[in-house]
N, CA, C and O atoms as CSV, one atom per row, in Angstrom:
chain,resi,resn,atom,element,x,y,z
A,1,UNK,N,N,-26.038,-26.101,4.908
A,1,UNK,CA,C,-26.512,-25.404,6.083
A,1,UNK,C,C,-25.421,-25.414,7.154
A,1,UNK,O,O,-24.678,-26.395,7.175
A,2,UNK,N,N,-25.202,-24.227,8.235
A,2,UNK,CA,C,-23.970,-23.870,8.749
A,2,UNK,C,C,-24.876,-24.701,10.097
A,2,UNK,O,O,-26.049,-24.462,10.383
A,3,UNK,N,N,-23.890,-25.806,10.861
A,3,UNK,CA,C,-24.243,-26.046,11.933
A,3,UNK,C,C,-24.204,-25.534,13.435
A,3,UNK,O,O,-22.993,-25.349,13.318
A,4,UNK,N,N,-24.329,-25.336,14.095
A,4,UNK,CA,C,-24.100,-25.021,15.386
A,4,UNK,C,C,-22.408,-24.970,15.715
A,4,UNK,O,O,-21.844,-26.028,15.437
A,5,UNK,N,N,-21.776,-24.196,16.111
A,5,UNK,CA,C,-20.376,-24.537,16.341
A,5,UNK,C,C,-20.125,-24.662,17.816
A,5,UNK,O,O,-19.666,-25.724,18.237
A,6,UNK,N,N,-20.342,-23.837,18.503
A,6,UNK,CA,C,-20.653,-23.875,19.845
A,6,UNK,C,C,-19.522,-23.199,20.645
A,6,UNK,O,O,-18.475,-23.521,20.083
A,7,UNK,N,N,-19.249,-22.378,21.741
A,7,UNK,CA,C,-18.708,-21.924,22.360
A,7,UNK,C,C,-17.181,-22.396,22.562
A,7,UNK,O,O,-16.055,-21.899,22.546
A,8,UNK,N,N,-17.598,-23.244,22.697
A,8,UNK,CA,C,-16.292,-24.765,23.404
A,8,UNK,C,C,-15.589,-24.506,22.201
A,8,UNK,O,O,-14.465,-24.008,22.272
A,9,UNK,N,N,-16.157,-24.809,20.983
A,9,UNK,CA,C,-15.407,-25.002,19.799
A,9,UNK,C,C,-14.792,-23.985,19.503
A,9,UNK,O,O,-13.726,-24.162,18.914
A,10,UNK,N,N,-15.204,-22.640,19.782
A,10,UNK,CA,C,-14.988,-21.363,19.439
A,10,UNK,C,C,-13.576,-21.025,19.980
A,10,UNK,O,O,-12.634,-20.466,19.419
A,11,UNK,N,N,-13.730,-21.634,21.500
A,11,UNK,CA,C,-12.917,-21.442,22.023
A,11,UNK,C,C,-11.494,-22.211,21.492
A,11,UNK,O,O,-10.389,-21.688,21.343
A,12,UNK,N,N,-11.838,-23.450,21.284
A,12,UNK,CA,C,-10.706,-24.130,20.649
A,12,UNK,C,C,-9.487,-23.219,19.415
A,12,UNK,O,O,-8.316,-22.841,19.427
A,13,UNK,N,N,-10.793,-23.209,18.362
A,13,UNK,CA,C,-10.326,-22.293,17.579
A,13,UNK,C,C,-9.673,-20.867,18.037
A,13,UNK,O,O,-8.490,-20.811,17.701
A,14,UNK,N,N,-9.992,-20.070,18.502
A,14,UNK,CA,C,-9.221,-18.863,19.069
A,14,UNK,C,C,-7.619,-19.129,19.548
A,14,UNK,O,O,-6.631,-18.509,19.155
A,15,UNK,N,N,-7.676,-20.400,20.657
A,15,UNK,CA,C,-6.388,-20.389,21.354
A,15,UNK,C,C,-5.974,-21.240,20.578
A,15,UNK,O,O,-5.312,-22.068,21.204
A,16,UNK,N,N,-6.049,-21.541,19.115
A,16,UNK,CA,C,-5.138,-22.078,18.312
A,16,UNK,C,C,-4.533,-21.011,17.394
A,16,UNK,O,O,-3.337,-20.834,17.159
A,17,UNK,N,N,-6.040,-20.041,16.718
A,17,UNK,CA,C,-5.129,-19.000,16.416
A,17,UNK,C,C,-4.220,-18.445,17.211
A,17,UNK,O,O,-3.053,-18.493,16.823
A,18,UNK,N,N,-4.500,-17.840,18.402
A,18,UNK,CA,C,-3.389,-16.942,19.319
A,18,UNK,C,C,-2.135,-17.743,19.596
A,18,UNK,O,O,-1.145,-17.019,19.694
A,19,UNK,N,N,-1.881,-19.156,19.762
A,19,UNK,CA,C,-0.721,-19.680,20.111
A,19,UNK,C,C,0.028,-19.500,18.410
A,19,UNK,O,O,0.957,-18.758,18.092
A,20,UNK,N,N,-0.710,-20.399,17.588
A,20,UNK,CA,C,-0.413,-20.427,16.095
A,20,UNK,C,C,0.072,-22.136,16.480
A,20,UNK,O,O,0.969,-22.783,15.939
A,21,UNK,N,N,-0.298,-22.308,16.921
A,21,UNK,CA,C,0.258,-24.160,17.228
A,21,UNK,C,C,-0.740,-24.883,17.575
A,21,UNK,O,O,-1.342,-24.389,18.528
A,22,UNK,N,N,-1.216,-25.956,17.155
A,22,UNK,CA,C,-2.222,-26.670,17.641
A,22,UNK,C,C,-1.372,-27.712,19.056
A,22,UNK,O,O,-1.956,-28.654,19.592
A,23,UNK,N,N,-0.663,-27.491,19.245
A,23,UNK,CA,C,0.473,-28.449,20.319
A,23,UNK,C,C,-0.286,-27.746,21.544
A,23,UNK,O,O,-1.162,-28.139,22.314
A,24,UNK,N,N,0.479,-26.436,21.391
A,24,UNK,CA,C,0.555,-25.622,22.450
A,24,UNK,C,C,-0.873,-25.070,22.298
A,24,UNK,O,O,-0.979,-24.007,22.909
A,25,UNK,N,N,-1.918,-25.419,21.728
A,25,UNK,CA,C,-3.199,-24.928,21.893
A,25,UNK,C,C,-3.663,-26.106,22.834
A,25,UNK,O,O,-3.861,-25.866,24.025
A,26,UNK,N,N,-3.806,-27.130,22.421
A,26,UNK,CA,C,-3.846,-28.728,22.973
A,26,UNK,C,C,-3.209,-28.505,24.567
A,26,UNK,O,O,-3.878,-28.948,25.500
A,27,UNK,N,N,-2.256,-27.998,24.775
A,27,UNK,CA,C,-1.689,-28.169,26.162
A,27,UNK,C,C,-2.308,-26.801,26.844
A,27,UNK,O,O,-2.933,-27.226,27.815
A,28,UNK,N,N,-2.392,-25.890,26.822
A,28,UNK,CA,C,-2.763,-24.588,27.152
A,28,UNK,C,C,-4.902,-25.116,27.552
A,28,UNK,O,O,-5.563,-24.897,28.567
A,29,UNK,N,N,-5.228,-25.678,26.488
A,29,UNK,CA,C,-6.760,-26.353,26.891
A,29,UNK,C,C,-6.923,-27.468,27.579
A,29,UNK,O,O,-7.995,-28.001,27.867
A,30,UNK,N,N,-5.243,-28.019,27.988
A,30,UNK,CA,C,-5.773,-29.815,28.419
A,30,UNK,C,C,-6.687,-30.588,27.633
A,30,UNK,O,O,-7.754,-31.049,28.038
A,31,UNK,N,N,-6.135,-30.717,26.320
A,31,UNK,CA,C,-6.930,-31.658,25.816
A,31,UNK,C,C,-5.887,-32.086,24.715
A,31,UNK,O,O,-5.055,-31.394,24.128
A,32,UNK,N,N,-6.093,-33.048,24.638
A,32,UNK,CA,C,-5.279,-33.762,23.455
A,32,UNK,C,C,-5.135,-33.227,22.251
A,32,UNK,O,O,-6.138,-32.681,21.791
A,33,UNK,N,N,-3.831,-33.230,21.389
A,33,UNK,CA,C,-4.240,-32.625,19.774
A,33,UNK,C,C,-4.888,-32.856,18.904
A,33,UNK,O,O,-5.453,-32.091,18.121
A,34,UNK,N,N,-4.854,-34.717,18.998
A,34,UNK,CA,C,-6.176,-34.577,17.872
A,34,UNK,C,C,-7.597,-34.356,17.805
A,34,UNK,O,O,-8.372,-34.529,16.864
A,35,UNK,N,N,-7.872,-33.779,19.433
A,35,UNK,CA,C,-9.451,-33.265,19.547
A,35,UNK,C,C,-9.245,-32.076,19.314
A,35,UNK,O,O,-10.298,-31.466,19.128
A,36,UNK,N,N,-7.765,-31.075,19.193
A,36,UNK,CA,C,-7.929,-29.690,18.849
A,36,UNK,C,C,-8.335,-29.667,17.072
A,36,UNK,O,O,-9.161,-29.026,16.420
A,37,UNK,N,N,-7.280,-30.726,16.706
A,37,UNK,CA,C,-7.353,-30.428,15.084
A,37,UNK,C,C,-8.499,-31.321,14.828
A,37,UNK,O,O,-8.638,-31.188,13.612
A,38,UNK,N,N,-9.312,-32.065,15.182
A,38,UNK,CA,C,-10.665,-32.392,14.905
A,38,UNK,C,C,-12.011,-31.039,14.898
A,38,UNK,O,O,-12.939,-30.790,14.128
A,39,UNK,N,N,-11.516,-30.422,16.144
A,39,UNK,CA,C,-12.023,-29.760,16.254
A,39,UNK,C,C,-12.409,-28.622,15.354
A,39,UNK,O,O,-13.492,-28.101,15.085
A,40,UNK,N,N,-10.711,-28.325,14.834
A,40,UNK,CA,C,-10.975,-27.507,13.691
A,40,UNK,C,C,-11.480,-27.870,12.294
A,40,UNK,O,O,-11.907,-26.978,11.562
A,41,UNK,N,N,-11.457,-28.811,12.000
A,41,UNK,CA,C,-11.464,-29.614,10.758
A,41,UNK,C,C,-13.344,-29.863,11.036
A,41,UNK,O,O,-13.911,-30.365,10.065
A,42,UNK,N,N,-14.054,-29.607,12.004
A,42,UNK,CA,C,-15.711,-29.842,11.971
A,42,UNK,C,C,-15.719,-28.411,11.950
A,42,UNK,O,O,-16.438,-28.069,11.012
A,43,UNK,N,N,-15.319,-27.556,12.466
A,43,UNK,CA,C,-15.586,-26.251,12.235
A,43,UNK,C,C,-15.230,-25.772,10.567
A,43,UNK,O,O,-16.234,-25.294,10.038
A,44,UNK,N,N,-14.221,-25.803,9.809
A,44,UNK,CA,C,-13.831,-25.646,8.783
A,44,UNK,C,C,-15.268,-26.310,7.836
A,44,UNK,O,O,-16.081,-25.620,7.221
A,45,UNK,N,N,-15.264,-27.801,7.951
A,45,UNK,CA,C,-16.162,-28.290,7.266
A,45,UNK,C,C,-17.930,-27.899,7.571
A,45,UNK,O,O,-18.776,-28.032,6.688
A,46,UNK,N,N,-18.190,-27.500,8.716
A,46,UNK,CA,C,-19.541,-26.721,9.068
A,46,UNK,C,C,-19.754,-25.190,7.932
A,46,UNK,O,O,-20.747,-24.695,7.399
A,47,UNK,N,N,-18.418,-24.859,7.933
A,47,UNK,CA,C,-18.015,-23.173,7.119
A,47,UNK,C,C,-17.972,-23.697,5.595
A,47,UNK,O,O,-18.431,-23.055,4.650
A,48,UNK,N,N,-17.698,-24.254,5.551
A,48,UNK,CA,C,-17.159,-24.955,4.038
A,48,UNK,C,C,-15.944,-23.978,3.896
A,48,UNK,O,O,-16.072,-23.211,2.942
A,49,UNK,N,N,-15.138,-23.871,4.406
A,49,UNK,CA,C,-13.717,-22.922,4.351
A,49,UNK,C,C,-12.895,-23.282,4.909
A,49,UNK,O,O,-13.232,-23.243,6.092
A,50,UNK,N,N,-11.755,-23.712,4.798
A,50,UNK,CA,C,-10.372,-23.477,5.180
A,50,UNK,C,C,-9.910,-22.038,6.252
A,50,UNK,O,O,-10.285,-20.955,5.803
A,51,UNK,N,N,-9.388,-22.011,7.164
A,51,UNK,CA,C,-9.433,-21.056,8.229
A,51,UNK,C,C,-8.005,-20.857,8.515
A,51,UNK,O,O,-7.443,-19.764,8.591
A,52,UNK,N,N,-7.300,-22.385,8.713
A,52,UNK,CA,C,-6.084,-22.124,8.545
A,52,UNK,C,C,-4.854,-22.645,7.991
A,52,UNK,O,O,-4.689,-23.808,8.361
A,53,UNK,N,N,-3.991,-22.246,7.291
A,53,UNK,CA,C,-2.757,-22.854,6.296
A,53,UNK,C,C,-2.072,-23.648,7.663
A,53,UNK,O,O,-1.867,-23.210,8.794
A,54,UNK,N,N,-1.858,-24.745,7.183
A,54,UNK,CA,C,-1.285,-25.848,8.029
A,54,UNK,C,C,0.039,-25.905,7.338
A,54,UNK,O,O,0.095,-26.134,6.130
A,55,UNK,N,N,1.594,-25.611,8.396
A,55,UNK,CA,C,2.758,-26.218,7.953
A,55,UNK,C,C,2.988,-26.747,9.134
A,55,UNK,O,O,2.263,-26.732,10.129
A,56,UNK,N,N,4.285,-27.330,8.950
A,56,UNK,CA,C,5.397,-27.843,10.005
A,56,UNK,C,C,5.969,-26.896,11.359
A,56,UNK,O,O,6.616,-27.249,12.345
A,57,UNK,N,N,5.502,-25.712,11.002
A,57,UNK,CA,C,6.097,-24.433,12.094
A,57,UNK,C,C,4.747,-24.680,12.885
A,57,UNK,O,O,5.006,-24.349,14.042
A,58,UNK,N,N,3.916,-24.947,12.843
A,58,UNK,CA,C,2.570,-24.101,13.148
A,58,UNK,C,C,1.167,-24.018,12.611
A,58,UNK,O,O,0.854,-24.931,11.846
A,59,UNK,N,N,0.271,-23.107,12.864
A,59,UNK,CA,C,-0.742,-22.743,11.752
A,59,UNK,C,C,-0.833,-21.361,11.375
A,59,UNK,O,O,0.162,-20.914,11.945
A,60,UNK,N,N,-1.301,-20.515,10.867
A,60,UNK,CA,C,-1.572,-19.284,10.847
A,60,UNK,C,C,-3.099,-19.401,9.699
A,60,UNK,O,O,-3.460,-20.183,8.820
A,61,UNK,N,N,-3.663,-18.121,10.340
A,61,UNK,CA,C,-5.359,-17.797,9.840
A,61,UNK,C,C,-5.318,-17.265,7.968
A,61,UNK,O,O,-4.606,-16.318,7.633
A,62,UNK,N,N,-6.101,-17.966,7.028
A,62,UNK,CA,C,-5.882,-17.544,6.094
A,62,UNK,C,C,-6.703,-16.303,6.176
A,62,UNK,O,O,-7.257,-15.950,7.217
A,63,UNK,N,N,-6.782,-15.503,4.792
A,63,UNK,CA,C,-7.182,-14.580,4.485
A,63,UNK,C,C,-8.755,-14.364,3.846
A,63,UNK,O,O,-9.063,-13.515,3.009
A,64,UNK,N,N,-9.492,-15.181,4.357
A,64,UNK,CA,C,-10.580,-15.084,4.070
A,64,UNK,C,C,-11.436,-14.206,3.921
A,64,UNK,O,O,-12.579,-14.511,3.579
């Protein structure tokens, strides 16, 4: 069952896609990185999907 994600979270997610950095998503929200990439990682696991390919540059949105 898909849980509630919530606005906040939504938001997280978006300005991580648009930067493509969870750094500069983290600084752009004032909030620390590992509440951005937590963030994504309860959203991912709420979806049961992977959302985005994680390297060393960055992130970018898979092709779902």
């Amino acid at each position: 069952m898909i849980e509630k994600i919530g606005l906040d979270n939504l938001k997280i997610f978006y300005i991580a896609a648009k930067t493509g950095n969870i750094t500069k998503a983290s600084n752009e929200l004032y909030i620390s990185q590992p509440a951005v990439t937590q963030t994504i990682k309860k959203i991912e696991q709420s979806l049961n999907l992977t959302l985005f390919l994680r390297t060393k540059k960055g992130v970018t949105l898979t092709n779902i």
